[in-house]
Backbone as a chain_set.jsonl record, in Angstrom:
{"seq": "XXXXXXXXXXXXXXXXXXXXXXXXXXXXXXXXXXXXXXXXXXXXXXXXXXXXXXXXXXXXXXXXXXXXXXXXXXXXXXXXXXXXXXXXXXXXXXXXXXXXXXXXXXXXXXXXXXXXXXXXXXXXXXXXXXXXXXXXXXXXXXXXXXXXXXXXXXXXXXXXXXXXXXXXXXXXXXXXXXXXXXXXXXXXXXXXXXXXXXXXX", "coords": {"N": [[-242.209, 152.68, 3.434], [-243.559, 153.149, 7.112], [-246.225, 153.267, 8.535], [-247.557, 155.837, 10.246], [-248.572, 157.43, 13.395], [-250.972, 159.657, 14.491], [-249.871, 162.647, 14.798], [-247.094, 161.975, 13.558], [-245.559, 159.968, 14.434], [-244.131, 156.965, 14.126], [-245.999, 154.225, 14.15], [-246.775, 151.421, 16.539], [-246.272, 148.515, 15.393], [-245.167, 149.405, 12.946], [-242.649, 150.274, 14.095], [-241.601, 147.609, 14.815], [-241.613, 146.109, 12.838], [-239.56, 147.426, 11.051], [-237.611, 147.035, 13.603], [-237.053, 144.306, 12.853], [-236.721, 143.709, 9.985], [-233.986, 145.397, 10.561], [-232.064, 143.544, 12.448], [-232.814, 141.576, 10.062], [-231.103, 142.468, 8.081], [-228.686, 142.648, 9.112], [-227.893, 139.844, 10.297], [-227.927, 139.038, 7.254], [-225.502, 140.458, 6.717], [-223.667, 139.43, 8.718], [-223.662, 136.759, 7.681], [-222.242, 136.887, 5.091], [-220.136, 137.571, 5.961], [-219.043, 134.711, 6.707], [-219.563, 133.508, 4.575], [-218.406, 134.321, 2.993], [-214.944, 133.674, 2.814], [-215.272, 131.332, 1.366], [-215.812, 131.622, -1.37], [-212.664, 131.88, -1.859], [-211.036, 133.682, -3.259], [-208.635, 135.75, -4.611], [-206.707, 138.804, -3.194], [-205.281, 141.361, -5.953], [-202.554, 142.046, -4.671], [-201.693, 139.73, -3.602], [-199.634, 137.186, -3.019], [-199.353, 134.636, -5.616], [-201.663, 131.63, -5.578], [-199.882, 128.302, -4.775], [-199.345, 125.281, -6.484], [-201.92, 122.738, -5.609], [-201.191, 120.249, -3.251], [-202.39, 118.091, -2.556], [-204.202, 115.552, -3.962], [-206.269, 116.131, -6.773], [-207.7, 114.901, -8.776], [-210.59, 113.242, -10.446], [-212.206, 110.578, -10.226], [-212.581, 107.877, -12.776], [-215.529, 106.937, -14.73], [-215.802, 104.194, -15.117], [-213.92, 103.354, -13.002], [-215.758, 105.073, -11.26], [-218.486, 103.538, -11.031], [-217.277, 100.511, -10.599], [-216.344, 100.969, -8.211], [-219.164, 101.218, -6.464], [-219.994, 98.881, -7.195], [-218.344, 97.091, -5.837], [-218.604, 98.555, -3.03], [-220.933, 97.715, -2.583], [-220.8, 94.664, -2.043], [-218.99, 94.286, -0.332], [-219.773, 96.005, 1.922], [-221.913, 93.957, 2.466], [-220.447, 91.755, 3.678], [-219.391, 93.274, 5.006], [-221.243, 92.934, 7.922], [-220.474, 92.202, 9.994], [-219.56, 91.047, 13.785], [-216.88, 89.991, 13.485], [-213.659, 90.648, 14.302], [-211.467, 90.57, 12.77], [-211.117, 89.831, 9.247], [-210.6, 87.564, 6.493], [-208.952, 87.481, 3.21], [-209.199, 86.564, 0.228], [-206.83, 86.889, -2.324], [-205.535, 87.053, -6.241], [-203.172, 86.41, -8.091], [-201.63, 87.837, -10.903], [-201.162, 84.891, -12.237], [-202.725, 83.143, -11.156], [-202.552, 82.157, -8.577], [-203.458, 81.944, -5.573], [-203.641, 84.048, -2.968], [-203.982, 84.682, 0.593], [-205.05, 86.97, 3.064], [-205.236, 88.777, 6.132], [-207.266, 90.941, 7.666], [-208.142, 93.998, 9.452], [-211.18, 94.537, 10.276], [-211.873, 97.136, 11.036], [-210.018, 98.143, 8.875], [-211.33, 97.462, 6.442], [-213.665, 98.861, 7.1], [-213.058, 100.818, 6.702], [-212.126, 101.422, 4.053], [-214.681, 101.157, 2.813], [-216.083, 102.976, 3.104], [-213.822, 104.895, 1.552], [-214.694, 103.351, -0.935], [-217.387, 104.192, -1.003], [-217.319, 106.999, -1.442], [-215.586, 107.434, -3.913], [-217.724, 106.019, -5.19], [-219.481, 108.295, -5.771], [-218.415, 109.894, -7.26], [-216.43, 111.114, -6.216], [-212.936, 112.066, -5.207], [-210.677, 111.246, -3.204], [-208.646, 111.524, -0.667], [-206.487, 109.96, 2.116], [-206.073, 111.321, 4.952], [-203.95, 110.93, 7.87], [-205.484, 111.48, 11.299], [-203.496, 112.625, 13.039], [-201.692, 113.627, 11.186], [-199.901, 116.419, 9.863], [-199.921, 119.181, 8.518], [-198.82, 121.293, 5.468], [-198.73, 125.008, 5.053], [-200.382, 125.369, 2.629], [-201.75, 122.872, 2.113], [-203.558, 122.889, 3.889], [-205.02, 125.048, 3.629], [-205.932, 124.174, 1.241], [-207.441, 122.182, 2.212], [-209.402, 123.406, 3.397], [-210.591, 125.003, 1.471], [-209.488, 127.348, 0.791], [-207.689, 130.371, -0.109], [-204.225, 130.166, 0.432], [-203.074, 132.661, 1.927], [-205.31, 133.809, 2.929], [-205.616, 131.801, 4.987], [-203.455, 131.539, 6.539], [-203.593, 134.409, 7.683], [-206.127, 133.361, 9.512], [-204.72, 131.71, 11.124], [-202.122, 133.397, 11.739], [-204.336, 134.584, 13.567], [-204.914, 133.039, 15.762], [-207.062, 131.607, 15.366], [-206.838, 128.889, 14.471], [-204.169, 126.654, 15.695], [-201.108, 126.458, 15.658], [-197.719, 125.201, 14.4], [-193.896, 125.996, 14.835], [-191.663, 124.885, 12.142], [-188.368, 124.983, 11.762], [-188.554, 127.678, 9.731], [-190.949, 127.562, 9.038], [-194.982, 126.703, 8.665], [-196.419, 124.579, 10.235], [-199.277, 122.833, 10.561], [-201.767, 120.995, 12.803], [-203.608, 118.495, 11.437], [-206.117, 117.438, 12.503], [-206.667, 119.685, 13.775], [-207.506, 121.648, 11.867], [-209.825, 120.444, 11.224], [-211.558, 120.709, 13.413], [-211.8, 123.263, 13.086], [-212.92, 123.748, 10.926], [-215.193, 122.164, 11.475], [-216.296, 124.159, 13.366], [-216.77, 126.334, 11.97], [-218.449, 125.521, 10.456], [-220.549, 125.314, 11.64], [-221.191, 127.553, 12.977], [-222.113, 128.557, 10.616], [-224.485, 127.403, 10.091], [-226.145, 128.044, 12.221], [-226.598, 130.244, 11.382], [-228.33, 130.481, 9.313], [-230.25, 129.48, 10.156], [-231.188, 131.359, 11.621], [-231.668, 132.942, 10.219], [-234.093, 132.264, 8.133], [-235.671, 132.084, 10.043], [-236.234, 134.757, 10.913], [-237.302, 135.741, 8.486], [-239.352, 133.763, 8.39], [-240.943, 135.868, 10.236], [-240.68, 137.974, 8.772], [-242.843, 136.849, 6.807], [-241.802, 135.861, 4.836], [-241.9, 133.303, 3.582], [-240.105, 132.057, 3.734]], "CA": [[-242.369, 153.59, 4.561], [-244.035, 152.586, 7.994], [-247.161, 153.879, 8.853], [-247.185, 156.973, 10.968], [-249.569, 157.937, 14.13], [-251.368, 161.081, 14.65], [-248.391, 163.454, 15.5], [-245.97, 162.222, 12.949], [-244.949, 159.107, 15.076], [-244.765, 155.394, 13.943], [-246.604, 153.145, 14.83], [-245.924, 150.467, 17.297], [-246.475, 147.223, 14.53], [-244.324, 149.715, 11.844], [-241.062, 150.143, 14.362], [-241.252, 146.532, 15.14], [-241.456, 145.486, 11.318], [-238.602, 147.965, 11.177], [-236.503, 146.216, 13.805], [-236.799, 142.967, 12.353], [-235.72, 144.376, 9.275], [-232.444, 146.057, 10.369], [-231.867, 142.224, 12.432], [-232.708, 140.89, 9.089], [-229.709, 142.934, 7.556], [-227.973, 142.045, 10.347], [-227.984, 138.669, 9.35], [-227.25, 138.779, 6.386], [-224.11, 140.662, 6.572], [-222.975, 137.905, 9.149], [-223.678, 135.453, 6.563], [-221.926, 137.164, 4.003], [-218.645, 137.505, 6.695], [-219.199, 133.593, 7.399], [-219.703, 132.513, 3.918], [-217.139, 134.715, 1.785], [-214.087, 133.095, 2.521], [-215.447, 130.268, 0.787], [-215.01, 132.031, -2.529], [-211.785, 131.934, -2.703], [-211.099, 135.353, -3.938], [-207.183, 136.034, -3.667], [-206.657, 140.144, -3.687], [-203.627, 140.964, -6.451], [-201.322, 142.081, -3.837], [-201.779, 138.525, -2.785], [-198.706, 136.004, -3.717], [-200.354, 133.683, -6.096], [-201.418, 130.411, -4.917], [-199.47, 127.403, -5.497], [-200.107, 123.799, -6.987], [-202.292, 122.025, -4.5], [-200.71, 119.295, -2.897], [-203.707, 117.281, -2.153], [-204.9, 115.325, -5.068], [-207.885, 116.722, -6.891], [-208.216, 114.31, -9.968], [-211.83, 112.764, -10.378], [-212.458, 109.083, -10.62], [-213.09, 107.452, -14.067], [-217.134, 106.517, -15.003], [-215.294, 102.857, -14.862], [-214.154, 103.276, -11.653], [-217.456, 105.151, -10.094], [-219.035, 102.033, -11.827], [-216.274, 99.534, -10.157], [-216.361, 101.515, -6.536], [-220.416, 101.241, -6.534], [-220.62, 97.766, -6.87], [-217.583, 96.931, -4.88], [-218.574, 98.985, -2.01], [-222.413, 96.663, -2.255], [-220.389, 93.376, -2.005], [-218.389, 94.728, 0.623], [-220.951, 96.093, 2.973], [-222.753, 92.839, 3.275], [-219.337, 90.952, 3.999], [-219.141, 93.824, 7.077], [-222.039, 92.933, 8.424], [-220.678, 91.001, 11.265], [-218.716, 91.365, 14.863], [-215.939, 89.723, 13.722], [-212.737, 92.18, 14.837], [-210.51, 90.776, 11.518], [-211.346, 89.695, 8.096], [-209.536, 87.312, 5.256], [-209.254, 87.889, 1.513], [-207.804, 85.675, -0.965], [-205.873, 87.933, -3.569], [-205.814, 85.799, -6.519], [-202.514, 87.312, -9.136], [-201.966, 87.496, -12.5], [-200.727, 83.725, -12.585], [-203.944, 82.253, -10.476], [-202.02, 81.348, -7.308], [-204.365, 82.753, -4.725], [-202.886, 85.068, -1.4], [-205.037, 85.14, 1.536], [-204.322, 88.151, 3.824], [-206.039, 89.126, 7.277], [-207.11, 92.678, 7.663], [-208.742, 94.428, 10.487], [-212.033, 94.717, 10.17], [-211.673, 98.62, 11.206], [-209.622, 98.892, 7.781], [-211.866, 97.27, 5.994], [-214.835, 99.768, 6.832], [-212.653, 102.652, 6.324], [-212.246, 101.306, 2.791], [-215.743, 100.761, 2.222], [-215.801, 104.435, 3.373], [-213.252, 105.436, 0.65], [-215.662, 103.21, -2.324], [-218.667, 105.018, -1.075], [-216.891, 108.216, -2.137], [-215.637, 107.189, -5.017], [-219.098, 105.329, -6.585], [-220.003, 109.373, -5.637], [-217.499, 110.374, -7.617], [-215.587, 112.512, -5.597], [-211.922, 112.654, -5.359], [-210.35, 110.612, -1.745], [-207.336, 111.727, -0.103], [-206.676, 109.356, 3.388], [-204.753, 111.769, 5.894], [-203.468, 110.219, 9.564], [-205.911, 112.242, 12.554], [-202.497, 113.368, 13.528], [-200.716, 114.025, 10.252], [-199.158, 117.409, 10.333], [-200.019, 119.535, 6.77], [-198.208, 122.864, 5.07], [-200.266, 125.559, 4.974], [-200.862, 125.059, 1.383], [-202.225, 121.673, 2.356], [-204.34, 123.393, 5.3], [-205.451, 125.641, 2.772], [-206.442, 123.069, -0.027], [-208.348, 121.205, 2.686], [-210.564, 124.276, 3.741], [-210.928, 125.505, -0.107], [-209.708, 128.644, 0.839], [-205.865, 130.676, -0.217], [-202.84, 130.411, 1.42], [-202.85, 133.779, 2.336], [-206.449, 133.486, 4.002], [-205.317, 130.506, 5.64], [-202.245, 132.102, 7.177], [-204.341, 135.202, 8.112], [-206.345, 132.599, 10.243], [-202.919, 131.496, 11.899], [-201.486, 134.997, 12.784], [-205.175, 135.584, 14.349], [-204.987, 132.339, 16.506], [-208.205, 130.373, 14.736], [-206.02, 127.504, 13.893], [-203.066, 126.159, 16.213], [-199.73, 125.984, 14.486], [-196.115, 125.519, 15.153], [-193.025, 126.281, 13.272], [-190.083, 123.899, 12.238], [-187.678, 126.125, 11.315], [-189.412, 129.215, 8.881], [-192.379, 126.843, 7.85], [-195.492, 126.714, 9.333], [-197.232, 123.204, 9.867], [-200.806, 122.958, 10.975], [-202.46, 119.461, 12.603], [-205.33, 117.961, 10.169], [-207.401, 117.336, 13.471], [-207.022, 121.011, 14.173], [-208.13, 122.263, 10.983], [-210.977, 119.572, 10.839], [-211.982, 121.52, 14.168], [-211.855, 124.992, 12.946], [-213.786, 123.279, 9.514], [-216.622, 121.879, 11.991], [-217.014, 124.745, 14.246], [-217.767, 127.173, 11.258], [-219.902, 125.155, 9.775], [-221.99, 125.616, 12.788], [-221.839, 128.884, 12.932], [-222.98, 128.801, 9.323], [-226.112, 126.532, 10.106], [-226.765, 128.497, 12.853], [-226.925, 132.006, 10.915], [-229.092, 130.16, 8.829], [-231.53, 129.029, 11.028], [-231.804, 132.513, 12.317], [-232.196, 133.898, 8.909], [-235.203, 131.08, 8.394], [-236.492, 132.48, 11.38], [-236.357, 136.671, 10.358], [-237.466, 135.663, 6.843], [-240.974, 133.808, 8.841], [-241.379, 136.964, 10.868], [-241.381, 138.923, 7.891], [-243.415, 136.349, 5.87], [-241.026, 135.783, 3.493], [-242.137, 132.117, 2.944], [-238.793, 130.817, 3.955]], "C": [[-243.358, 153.006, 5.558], [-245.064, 153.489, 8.0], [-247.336, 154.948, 9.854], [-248.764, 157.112, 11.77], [-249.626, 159.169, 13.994], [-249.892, 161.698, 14.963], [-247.254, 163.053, 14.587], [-244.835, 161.343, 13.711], [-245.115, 157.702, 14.544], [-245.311, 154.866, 14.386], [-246.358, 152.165, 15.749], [-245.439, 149.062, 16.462], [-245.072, 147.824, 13.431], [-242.897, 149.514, 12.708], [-241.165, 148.552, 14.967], [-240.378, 146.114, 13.418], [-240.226, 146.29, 10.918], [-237.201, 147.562, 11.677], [-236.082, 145.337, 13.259], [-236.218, 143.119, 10.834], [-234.292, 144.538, 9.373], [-231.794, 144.539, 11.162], [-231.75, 141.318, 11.032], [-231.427, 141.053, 7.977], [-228.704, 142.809, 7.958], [-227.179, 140.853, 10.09], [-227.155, 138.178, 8.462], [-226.026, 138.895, 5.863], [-223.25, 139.531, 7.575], [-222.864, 136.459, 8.049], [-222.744, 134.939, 5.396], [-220.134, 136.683, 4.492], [-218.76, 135.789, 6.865], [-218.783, 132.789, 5.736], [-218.204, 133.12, 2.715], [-216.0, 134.218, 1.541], [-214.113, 131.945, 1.642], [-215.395, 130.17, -0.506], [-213.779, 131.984, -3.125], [-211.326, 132.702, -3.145], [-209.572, 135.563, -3.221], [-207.032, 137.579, -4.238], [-205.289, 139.961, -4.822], [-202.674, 141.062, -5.763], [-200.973, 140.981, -3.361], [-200.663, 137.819, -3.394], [-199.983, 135.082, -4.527], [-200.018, 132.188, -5.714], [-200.844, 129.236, -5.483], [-199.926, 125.915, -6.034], [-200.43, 123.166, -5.634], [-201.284, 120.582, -4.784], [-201.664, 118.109, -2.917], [-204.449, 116.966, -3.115], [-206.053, 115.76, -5.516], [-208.653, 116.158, -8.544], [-209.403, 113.488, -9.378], [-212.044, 111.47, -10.758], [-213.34, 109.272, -11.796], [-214.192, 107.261, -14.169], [-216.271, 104.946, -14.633], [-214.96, 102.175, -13.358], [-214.876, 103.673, -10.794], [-218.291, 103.818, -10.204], [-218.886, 100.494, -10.759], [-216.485, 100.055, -8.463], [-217.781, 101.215, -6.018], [-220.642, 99.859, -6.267], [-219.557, 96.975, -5.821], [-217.956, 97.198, -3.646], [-220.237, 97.97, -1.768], [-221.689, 95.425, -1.915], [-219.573, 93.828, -0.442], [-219.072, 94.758, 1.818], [-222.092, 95.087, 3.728], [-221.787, 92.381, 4.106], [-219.074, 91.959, 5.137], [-219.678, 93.701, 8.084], [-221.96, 91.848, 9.55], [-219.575, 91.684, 12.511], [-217.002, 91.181, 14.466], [-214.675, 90.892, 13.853], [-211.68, 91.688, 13.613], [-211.229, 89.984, 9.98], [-210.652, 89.022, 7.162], [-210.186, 87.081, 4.12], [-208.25, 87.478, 0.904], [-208.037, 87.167, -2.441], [-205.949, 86.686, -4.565], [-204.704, 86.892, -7.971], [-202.28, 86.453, -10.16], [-201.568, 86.142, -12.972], [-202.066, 82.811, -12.336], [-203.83, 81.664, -9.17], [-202.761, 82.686, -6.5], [-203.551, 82.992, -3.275], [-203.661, 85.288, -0.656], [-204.302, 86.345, 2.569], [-205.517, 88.324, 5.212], [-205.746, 90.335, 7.396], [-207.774, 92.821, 8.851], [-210.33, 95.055, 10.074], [-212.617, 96.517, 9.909], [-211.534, 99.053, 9.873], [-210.598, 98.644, 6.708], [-213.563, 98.324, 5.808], [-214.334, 101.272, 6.303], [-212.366, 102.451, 4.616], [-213.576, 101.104, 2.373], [-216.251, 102.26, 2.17], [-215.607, 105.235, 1.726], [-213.958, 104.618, -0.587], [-216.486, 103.758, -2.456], [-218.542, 106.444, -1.781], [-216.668, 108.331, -3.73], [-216.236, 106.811, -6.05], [-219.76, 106.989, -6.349], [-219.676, 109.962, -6.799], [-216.692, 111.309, -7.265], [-214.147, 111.761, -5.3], [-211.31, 112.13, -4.059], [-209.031, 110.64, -1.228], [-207.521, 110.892, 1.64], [-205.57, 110.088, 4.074], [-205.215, 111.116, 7.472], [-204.368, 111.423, 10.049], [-204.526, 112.851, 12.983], [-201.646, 113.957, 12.668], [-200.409, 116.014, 10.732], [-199.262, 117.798, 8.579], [-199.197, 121.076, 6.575], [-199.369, 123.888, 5.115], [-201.011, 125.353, 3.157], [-201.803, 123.77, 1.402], [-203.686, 122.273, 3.041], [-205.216, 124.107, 4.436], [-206.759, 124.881, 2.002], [-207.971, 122.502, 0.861], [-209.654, 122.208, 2.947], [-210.957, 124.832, 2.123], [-210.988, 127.12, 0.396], [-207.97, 129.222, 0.1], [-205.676, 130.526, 1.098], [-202.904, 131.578, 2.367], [-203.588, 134.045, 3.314], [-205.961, 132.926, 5.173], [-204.398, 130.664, 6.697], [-202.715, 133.396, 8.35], [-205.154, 134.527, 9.819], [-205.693, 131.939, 11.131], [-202.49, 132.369, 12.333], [-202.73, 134.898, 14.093], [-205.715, 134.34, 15.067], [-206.444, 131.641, 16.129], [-208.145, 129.294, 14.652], [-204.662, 127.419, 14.737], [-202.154, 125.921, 14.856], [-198.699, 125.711, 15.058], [-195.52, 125.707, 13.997], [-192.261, 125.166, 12.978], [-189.478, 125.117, 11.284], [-188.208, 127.803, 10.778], [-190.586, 128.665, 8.526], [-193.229, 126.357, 8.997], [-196.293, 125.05, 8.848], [-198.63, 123.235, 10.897], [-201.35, 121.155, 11.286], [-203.828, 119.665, 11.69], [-205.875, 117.821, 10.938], [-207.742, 118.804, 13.644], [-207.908, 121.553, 12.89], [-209.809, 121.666, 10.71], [-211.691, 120.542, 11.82], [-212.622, 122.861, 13.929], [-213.613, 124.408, 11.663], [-215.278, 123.103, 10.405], [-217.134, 123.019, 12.827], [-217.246, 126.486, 13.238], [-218.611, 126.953, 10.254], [-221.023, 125.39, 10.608], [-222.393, 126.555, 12.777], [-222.62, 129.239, 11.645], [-224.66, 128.035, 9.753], [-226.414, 127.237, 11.271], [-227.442, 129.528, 12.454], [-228.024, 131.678, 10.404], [-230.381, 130.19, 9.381], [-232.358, 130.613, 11.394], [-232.552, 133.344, 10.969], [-233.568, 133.273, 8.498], [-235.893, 132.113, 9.091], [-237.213, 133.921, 11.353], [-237.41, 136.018, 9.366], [-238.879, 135.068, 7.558], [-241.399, 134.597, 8.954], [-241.924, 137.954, 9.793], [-242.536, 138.471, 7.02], [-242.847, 136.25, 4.39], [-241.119, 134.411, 2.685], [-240.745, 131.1, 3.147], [-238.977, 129.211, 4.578]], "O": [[-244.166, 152.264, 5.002], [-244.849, 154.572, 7.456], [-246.957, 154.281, 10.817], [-249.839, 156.986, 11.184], [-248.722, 159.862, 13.528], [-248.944, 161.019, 15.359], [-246.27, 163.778, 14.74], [-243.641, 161.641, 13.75], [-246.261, 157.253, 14.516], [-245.137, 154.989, 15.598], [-245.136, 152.029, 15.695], [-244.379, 148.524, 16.781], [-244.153, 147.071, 13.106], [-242.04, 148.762, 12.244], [-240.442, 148.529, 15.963], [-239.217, 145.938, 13.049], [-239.613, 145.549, 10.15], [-236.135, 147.565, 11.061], [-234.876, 145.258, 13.024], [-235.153, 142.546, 10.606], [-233.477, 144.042, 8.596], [-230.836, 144.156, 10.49], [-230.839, 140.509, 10.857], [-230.92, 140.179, 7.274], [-227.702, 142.839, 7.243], [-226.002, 140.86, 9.73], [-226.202, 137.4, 8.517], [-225.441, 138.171, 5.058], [-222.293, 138.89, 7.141], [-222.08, 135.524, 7.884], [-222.461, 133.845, 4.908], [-219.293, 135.98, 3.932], [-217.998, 135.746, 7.832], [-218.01, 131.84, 5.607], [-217.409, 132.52, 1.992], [-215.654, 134.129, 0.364], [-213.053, 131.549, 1.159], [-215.072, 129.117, -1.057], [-213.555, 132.013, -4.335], [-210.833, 132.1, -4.1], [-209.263, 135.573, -2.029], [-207.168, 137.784, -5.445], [-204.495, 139.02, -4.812], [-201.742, 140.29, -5.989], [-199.965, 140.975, -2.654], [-200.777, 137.866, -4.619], [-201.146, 134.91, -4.16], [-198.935, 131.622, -5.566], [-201.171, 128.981, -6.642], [-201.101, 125.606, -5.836], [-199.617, 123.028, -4.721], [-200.839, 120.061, -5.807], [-201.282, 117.115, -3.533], [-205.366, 117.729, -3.418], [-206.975, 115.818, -4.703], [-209.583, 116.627, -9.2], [-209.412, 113.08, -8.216], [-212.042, 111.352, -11.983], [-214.246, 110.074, -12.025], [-214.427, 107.481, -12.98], [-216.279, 104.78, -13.414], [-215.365, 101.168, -12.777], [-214.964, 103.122, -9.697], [-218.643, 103.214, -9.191], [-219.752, 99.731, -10.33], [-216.817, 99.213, -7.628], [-217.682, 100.859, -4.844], [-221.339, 99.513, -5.313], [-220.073, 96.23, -4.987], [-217.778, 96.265, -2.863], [-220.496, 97.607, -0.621], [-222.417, 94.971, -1.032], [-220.064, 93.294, 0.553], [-219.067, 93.848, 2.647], [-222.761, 95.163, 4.759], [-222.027, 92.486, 5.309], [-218.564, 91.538, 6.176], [-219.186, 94.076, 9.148], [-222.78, 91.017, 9.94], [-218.873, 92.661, 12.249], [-216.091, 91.884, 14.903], [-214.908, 92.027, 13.437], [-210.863, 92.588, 13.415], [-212.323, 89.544, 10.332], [-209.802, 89.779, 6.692], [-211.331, 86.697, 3.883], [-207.045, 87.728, 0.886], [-208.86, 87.864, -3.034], [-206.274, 85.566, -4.17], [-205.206, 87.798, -8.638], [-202.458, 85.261, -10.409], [-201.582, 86.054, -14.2], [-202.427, 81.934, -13.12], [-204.647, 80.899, -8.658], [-202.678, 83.897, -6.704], [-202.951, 82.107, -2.666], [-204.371, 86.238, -0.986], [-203.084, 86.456, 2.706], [-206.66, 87.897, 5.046], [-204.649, 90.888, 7.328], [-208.06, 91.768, 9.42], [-210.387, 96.156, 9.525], [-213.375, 96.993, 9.064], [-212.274, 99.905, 9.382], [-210.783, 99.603, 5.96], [-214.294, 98.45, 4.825], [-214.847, 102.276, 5.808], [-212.421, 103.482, 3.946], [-213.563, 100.774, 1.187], [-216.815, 102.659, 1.151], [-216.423, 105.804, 1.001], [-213.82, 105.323, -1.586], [-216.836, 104.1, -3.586], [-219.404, 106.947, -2.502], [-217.283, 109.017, -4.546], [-215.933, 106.927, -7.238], [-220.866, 106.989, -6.889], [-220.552, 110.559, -7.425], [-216.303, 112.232, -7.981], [-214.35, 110.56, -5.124], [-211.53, 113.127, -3.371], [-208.316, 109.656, -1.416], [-208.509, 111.157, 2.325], [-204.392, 109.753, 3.958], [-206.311, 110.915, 7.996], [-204.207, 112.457, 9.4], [-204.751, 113.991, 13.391], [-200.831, 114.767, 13.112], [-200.736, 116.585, 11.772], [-198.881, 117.09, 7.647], [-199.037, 121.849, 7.519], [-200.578, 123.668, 5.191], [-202.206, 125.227, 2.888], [-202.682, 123.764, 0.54], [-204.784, 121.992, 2.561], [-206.377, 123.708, 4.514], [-207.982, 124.966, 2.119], [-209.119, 122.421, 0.422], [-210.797, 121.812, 2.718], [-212.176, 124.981, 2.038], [-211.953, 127.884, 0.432], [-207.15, 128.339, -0.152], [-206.266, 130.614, 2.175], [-202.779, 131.382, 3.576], [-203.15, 134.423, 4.401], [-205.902, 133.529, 6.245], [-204.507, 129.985, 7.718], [-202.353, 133.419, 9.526], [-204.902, 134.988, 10.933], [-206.365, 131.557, 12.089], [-202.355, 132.329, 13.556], [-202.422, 135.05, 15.275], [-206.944, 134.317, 15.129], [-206.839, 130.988, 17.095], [-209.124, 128.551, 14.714], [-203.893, 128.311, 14.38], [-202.319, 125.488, 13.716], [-198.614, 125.93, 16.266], [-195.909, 125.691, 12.829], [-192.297, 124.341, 13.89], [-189.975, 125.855, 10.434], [-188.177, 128.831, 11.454], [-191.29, 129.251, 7.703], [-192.777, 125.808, 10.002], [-196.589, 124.565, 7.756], [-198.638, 123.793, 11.994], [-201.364, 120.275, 10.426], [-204.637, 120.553, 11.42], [-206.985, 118.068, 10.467], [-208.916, 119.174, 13.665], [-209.079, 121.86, 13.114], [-210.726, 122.279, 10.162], [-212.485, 121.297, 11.259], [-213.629, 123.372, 14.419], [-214.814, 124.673, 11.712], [-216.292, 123.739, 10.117], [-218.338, 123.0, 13.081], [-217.742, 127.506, 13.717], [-219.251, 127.674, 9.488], [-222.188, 125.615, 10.281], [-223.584, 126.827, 12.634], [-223.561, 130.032, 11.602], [-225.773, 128.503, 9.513], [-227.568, 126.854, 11.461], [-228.553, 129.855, 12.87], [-228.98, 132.354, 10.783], [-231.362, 130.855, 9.047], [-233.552, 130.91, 11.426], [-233.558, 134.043, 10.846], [-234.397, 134.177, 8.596], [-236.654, 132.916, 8.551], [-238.376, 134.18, 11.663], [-238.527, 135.866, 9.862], [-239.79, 135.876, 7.38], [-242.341, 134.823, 8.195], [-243.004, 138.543, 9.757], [-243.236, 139.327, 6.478], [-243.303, 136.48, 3.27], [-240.661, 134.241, 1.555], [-240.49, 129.934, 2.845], [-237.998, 128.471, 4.676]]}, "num_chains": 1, "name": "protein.A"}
């Protein structure tokens, strides 16, 4: 309870600490709307979701191991202007294959070892590829159903081909980066309440 003036009136310090309060609840229910989809949570009326498309097996200890030191040998050998790159192949007989790559591909694979000595899981889609929504889905870690929801209510560009809805992977990357912001923004603000009150945040 806030402290009360003569007369049975708050204080000026109590209805502040008050506002910042009901802001602070504020907040948090934005936070909650921002962060819930991220659960995952399909109602039962919901169709149940189907087998992701989008690989989700976990590299071996052998190959985090193998990706780790690969991607160190690698990273020196990028360390120059040149715009292509050659690499003798050397197969199971001993007759060695030199090949010229593009330097470009070469970092985007050093890319995909860095992930993998992480151990995480590396799917390479085209900037322009074109995904199902199940795909679209998979990639945000949210349902179908969500995902679709987000599509009726114009969040996400789509088109149709025939009855089936396809979604660009740049678009969704879009939607992906511009509520992460809003998430690090809520944050910040919540940070910010949580000083005011002395919450030690």
């Amino acid at each position: 309870m806030g402290r009360l003036c003569p007369g049975g009136h708050r204080s000026p310090k109590s209805l502040m600490h008050l506002n910042i309060h009901r802001k602070f609840r504020l907040l948090r229910f934005r936070l909650f709307r921002l962060y819930c989809p991220l659960l995952r949570i399909t109602p039962c009326l919901e169709s149940p979701v189907t087998t992701p498309t989008i690989p989700k097996a976990l590299p071996s200890a052998e190959d985090v191991a193998l990706a780790r030191e690969s991607g160190r040998v690698l990273s020196t050998v990028l360390q120059t202007r040149a715009e292509t790159q050659q690499i003798d192949f050397h197969d199971d007989k001993g007759a060695v294959r030199s090949v010229t790559l593009p330097t470009t591909a070469l970092r985007l694979l050093l890319d995909v070892l860095t992930e993998i000595g992480q151990g995480n899981a590396v799917t390479v889609i085209p900037i322009h590829a074109e995904l199902t929504t199940q795909e679209a889905a998979d990639l945000l870690n949210v349902s179908r159903p969500f995902l679709v929801q987000l599509l009726e209510k114009g969040e996400i560009p789509f088109h149709k081909i025939g009855t089936h809805r396809r979604v660009r992977y740049q678009d969704v990357i879009a939607y992906k980066h511009r509520i992460d912001a809003e998430r690090r923004k809520a944050l910040d603000e919540l940070a910010a309440q949580a000083q005011e009150l002395g919450m030690g945040y």
